[in-house]
C-alpha atoms as an extended CHARMM CRD file, in Angstrom:
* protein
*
        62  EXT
         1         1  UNK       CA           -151.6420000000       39.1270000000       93.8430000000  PROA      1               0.0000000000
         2         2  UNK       CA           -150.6880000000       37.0780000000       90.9180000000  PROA      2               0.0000000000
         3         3  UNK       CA           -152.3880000000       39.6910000000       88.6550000000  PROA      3               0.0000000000
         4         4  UNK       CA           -150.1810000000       42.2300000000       90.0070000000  PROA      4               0.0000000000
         5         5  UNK       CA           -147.0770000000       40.1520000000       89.4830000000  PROA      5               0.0000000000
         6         6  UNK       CA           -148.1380000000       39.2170000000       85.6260000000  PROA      6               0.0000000000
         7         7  UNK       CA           -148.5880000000       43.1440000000       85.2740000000  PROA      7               0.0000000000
         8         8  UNK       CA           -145.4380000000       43.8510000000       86.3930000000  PROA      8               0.0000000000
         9         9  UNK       CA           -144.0550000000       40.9780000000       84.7950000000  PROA      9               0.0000000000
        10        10  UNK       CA           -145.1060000000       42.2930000000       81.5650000000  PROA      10              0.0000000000
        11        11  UNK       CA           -144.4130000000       45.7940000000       82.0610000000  PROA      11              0.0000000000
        12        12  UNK       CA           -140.5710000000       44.5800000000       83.0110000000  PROA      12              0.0000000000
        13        13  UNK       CA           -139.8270000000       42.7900000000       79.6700000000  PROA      13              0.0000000000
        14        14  UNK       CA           -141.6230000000       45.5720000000       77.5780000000  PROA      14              0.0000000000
        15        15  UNK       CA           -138.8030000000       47.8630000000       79.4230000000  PROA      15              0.0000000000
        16        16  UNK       CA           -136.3580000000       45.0680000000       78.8880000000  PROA      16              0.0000000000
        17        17  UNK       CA           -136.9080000000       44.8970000000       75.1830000000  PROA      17              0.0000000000
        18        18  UNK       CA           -136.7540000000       48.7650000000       74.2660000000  PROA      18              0.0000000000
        19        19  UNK       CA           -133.8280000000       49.0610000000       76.8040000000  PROA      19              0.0000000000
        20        20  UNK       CA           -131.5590000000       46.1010000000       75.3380000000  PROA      20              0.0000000000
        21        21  UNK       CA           -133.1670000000       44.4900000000       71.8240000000  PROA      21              0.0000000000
        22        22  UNK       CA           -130.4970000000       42.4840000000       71.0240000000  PROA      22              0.0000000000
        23        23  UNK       CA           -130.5310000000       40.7070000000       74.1620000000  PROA      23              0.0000000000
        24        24  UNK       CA           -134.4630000000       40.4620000000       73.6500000000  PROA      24              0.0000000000
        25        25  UNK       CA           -134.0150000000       38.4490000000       70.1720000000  PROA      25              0.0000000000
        26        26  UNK       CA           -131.5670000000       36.2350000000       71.7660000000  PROA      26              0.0000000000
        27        27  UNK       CA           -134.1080000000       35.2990000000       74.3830000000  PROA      27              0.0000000000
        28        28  UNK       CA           -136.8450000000       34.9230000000       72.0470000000  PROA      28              0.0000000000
        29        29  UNK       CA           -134.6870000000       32.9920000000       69.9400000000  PROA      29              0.0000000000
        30        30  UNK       CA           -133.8160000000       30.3430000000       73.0880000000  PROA      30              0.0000000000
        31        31  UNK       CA           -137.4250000000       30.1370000000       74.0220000000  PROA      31              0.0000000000
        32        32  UNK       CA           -138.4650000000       29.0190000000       70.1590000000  PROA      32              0.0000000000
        33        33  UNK       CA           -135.5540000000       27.0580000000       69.5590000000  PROA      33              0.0000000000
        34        34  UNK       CA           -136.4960000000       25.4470000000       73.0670000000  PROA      34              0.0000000000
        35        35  UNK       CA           -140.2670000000       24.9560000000       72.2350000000  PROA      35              0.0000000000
        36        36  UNK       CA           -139.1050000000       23.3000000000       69.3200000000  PROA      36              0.0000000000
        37        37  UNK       CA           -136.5510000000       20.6150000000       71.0500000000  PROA      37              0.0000000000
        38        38  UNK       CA           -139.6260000000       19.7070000000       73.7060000000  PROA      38              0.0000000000
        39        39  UNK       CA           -141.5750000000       19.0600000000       70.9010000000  PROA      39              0.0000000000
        40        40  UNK       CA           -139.1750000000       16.8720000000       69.3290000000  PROA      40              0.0000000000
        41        41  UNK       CA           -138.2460000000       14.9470000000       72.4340000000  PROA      41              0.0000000000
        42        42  UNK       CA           -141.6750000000       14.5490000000       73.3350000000  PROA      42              0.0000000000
        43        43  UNK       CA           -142.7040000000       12.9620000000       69.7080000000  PROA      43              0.0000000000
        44        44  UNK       CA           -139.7550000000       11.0260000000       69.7290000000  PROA      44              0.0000000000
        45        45  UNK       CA           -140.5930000000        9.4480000000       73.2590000000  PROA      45              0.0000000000
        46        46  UNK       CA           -144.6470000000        9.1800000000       72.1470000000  PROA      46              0.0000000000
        47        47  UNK       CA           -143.3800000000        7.1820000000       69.1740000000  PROA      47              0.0000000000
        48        48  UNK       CA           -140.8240000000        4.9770000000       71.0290000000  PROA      48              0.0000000000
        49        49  UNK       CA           -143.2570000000        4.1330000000       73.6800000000  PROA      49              0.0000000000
        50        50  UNK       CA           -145.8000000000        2.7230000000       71.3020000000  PROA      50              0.0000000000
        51        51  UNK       CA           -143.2730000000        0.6660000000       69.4990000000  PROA      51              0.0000000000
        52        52  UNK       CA           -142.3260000000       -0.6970000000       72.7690000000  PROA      52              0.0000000000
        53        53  UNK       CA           -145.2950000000       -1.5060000000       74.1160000000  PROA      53              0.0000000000
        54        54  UNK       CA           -146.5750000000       -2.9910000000       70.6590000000  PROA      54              0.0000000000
        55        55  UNK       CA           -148.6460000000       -0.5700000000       69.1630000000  PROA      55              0.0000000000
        56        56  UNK       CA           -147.2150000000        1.6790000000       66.2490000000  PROA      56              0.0000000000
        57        57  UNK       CA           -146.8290000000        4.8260000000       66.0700000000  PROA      57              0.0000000000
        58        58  UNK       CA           -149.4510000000        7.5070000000       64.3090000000  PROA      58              0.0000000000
        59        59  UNK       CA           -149.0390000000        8.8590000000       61.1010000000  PROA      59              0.0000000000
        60        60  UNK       CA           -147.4020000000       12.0190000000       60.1630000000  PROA      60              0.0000000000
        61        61  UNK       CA           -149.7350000000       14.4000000000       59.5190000000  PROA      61              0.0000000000
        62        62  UNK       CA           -147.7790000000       17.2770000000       57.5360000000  PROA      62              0.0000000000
C-alpha cells in the first residue's frame, strides 16, 4: 500500500507542477530554504552542546 500511495504521490505533484509552476517554485523554494535553516539550527546546537559540556567544537571543513 505505501507503494501505491508514493505512486500517486508522485504522479499528483508532477500534475501539480505543469498545472500551476509558479506555485511549484515557491514550494521548492520553502523546502530548500527550510533544509537550509535545519541545518543551521542543528550545527549551531552540535556546537553549543560541546562548548557546554567542555569539549570544543569541530573544525569547519569548507
Amino acid at each position: 500500500m505505501l507503494s501505491l500511495g508514493e505512486d500517486a504521490l508522485a504522479v499528483s505533484l508532477v500534475w501539480a507542477a505543469f498545472a500551476h509552476p509558479v506555485l511549484t517554485i515557491g514550494v521548492l523554494a520553502l523546502v530548500a530554504v527550510s533544509a537550509y535553516v535545519v541545518a543551521t539550527l542543528f550545527r549551531f546546537l552540535r556546537n553549543a552542546t560541546r562548548r557546554i559540556f567542555g569539549r570544543e567544537p569541530a573544525p569547519k571543513h569548507r
